[in-house]
C-alpha positions as CSV (number, residue, x, y, z in Angstrom):
1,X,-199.5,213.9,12.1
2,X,-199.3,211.4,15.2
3,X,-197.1,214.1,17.2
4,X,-199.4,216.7,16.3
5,X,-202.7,214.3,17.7
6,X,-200.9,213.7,20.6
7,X,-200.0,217.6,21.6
8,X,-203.4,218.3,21.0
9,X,-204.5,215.4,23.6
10,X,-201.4,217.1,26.1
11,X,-203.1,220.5,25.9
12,X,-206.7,219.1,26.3
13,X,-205.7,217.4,29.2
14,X,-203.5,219.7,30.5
15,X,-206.4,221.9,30.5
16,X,-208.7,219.5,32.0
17,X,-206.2,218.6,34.9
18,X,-203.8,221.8,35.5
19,X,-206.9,223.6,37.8
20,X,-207.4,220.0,39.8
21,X,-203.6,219.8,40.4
22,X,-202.9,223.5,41.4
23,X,-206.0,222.7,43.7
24,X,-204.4,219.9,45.4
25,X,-200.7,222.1,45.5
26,X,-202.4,224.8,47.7
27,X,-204.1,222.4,49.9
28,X,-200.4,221.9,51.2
29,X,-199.7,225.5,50.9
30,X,-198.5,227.0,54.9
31,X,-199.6,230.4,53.4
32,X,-203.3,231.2,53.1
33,X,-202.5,233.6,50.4
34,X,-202.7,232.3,46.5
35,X,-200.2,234.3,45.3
36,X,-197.2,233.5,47.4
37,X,-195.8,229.7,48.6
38,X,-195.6,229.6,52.3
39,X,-193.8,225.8,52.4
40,X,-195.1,222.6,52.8
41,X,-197.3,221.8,55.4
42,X,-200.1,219.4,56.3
43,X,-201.8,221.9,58.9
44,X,-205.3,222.2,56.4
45,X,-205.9,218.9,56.9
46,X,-205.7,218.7,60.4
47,X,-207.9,221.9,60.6
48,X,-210.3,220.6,58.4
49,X,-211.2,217.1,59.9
50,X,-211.4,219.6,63.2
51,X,-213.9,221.1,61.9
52,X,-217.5,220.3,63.3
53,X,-219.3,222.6,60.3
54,X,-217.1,221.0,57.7
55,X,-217.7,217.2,58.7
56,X,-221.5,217.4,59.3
57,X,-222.0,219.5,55.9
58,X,-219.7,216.4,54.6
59,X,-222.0,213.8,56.8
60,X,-224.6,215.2,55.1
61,X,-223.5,214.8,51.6
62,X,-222.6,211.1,51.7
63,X,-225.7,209.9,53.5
64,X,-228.2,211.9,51.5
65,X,-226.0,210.8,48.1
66,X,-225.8,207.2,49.3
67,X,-229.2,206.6,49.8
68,X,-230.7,208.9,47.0
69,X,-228.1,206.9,44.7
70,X,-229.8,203.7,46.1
71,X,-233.9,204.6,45.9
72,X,-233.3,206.2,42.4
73,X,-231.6,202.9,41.7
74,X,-234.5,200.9,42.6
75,X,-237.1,203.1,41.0
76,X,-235.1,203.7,38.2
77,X,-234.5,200.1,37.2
78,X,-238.2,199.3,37.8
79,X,-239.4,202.3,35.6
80,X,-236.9,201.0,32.9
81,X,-237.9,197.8,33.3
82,X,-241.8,198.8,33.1
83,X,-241.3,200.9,29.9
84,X,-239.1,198.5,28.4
85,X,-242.2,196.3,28.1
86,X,-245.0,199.1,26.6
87,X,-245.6,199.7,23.7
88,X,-242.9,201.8,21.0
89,X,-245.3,204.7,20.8
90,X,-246.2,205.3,24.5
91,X,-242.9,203.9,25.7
92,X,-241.3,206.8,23.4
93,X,-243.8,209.6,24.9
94,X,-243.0,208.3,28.4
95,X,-239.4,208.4,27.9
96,X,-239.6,212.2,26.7
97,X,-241.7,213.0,30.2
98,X,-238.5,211.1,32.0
99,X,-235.9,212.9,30.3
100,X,-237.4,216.4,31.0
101,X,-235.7,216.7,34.7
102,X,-232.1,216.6,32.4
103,X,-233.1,218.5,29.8
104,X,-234.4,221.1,32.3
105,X,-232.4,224.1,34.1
106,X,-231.4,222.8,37.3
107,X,-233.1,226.6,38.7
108,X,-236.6,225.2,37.3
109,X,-236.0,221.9,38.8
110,X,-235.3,223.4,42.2
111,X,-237.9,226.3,42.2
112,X,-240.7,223.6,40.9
113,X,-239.7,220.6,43.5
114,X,-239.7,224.2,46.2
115,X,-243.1,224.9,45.4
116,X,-244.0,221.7,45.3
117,X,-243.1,220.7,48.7
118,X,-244.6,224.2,50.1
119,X,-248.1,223.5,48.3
120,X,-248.2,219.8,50.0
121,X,-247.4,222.0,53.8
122,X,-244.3,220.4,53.8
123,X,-241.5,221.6,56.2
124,X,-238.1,221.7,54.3
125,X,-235.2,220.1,55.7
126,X,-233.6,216.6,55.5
127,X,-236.5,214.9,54.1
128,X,-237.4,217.2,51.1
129,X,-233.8,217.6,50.0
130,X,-233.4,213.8,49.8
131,X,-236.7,213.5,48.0
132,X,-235.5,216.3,45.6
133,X,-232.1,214.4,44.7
134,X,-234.3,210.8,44.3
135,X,-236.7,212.6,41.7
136,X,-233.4,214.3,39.7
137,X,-231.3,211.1,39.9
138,X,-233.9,208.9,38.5
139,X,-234.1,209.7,34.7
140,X,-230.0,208.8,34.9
141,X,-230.7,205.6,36.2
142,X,-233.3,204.5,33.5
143,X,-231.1,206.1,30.9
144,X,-228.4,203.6,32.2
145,X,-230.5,200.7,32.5
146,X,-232.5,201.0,29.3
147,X,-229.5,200.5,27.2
148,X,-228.8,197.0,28.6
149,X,-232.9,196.1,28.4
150,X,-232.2,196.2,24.7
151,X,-229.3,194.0,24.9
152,X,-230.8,191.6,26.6
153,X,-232.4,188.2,25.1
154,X,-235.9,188.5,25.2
155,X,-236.4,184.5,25.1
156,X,-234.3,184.3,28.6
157,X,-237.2,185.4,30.7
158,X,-239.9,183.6,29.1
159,X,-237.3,180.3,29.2
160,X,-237.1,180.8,32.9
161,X,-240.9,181.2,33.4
162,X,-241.3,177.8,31.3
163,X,-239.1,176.1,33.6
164,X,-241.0,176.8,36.6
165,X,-239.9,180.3,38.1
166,X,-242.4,182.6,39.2
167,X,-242.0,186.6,37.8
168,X,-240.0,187.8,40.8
169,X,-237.5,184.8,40.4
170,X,-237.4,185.0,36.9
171,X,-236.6,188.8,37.2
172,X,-233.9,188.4,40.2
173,X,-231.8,185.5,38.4
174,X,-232.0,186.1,34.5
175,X,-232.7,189.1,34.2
176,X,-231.2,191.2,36.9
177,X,-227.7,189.8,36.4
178,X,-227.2,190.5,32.4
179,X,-228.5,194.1,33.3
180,X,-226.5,195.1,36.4
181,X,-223.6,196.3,34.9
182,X,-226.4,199.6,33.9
183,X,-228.3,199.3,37.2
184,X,-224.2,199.9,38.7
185,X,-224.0,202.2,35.6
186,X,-226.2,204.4,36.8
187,X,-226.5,203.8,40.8
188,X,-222.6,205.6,40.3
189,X,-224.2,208.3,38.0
190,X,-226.7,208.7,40.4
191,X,-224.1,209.3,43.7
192,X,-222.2,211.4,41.4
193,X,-225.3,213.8,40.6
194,X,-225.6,214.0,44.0
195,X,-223.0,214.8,45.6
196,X,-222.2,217.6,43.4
197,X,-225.5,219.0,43.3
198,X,-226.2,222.5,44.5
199,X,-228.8,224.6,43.2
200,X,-231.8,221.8,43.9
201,X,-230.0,221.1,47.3
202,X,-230.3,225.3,47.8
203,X,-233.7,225.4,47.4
204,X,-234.8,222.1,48.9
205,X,-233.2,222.5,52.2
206,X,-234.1,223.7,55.2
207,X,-232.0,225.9,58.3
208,X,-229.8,223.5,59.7
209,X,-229.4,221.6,56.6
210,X,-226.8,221.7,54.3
211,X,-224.7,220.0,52.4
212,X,-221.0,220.4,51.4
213,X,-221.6,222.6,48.0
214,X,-224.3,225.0,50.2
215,X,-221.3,224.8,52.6
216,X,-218.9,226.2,50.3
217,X,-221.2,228.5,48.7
218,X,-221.8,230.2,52.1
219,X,-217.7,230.3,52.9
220,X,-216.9,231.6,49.1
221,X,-218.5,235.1,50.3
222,X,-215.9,235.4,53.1
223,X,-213.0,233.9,50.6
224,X,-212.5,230.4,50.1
225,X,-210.7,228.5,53.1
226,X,-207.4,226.6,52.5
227,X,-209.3,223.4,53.9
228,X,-211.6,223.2,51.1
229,X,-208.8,222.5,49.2
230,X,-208.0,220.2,51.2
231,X,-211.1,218.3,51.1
232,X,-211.3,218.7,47.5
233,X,-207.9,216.7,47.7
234,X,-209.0,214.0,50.1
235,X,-212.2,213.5,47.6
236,X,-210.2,213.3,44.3
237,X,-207.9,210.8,45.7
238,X,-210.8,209.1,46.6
239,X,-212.6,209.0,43.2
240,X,-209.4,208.1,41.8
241,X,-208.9,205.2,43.4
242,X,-211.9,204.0,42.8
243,X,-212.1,204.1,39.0
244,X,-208.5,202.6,39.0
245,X,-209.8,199.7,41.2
246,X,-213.4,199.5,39.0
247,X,-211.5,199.5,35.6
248,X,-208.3,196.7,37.4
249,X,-211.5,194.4,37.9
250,X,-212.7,195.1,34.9
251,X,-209.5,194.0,33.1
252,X,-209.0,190.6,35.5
253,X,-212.4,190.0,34.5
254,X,-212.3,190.3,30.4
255,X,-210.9,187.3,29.3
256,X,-209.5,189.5,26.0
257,X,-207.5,191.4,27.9
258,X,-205.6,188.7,29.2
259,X,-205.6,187.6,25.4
260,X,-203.7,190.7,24.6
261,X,-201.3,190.5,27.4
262,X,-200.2,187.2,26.2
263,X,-199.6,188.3,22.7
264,X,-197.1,191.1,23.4
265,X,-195.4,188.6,25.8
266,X,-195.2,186.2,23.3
267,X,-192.1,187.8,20.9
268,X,-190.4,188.5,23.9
């Protein structure tokens, strides 16, 4: 029965993974061609980080992700916050309203935020796409935050207040803290969403604009480039090292881990 669980974990994985690491095969691939290997080579890398289009459809990805992640993090955590404290029945019927932008097609999301920005004479471009990714990314932040507003004490705050701190202090150093692993939570769900958004970005964005999925959508109609491979490499490597570092701190940090370490050393 155990051999038989863990096949069928191989096979999901291998089926999760086998299209990421033929991915990252081709992006050292000399031949441009899928169905042949041309020999090893790193010449898609050096062609893509020469490339002006590439790099500023990349530029514009990161800054627009980084600071969406950051002003949906702020508003999301102060909407959570804010409903935390109504009431159960409005707080419930408020939550619904939040959740819709998930819930909803990413096409009615884009076509309505479109509309939107034409009604209020607004010129598309920078500016409306980074509006378009705040209002999107926002729901996943209070959806990440929420959970830990439950968790927390609800005597710590008031403590605080009775011992002198104004709302803003109290807020900052009790609260804040036993909550920021969900405002982190979801200020990384809401860079994620980002960055691998496309169909909002496509009808957010003005000419001139565009980010690394509109990028690749306008290359796939001439056949996909070997150096978007390539870049899909560099930015798995990078999201990999990441979550090894993130979950490394979190096992220095959980004093039961250590716990556990020490117990299998112990026969030994």
């Amino acid at each position: 029965m155990k051999k038989l669980r863990k096949l069928y974990i191989g096979l999901i994985m291998a089926f999760l993974y086998a299209p990421i690491l033929l991915l990252i095969l081709y992006s050292f691939n000399n031949s441009k061609s899928r169905a042949q290997w041309g020999g090893f080579t790193l010449r898609w890398y050096r062609e893509l980080f020469a490339d002006e289009a590439i790099m500023a459809a990349l530029g514009t990805t990161l800054s627009i992700g980084l600071l969406a992640a950051l002003l949906s993090t702020v508003l999301g955590t102060m909407g959570a916050v804010a409903l935390f404290q109504m009431k159960r029945t409005p707080r419930k019927a408020l939550l619904s309203i939040v959740n819709l932008p998930m819930l909803n097609s990413e096409v009615v999301t884009g076509v309505s935020l479109m509309l939107l920005f034409a009604a209020a004479n607004i010129q598309l471009g920078y500016g409306t796409m980074l509006m378009a990714h705040v209002a999107f990314c926002v729901p996943y932040v209070v959806l990440s935050v929420m959970p830990k507003l439950r968790q927390l004490d609800p005597n710590l705050a008031e403590a605080a207040w009775d011992l002198g701190a104004t709302p803003w202090q109290g807020f900052f150093r009790v609260i804040l803290p036993d909550i920021m692993p969900g405002v982190f939570s979801g200020f990384i769900m809401a860079l994620t969403m980002s960055i691998d958004d496309f169909v909002v970005s496509f009808f957010t964005t003005g000419s001139g604009v565009s980010n690394l999925s509109i990028t690749i959508y306008t290359m796939a109609k001439r056949g996909i480039s070997p150096k978007i491979n390539a870049l899909s490499t560099i930015i798995f490597a990078c999201v990999f090292i990441l979550l090894i570092g993130i979950n490394m701190q979190d096992f220095k940090k959980d004093p039961r881990s250590k716990d556990k370490v020490e117990q299998v050393r112990i026969p030994y």
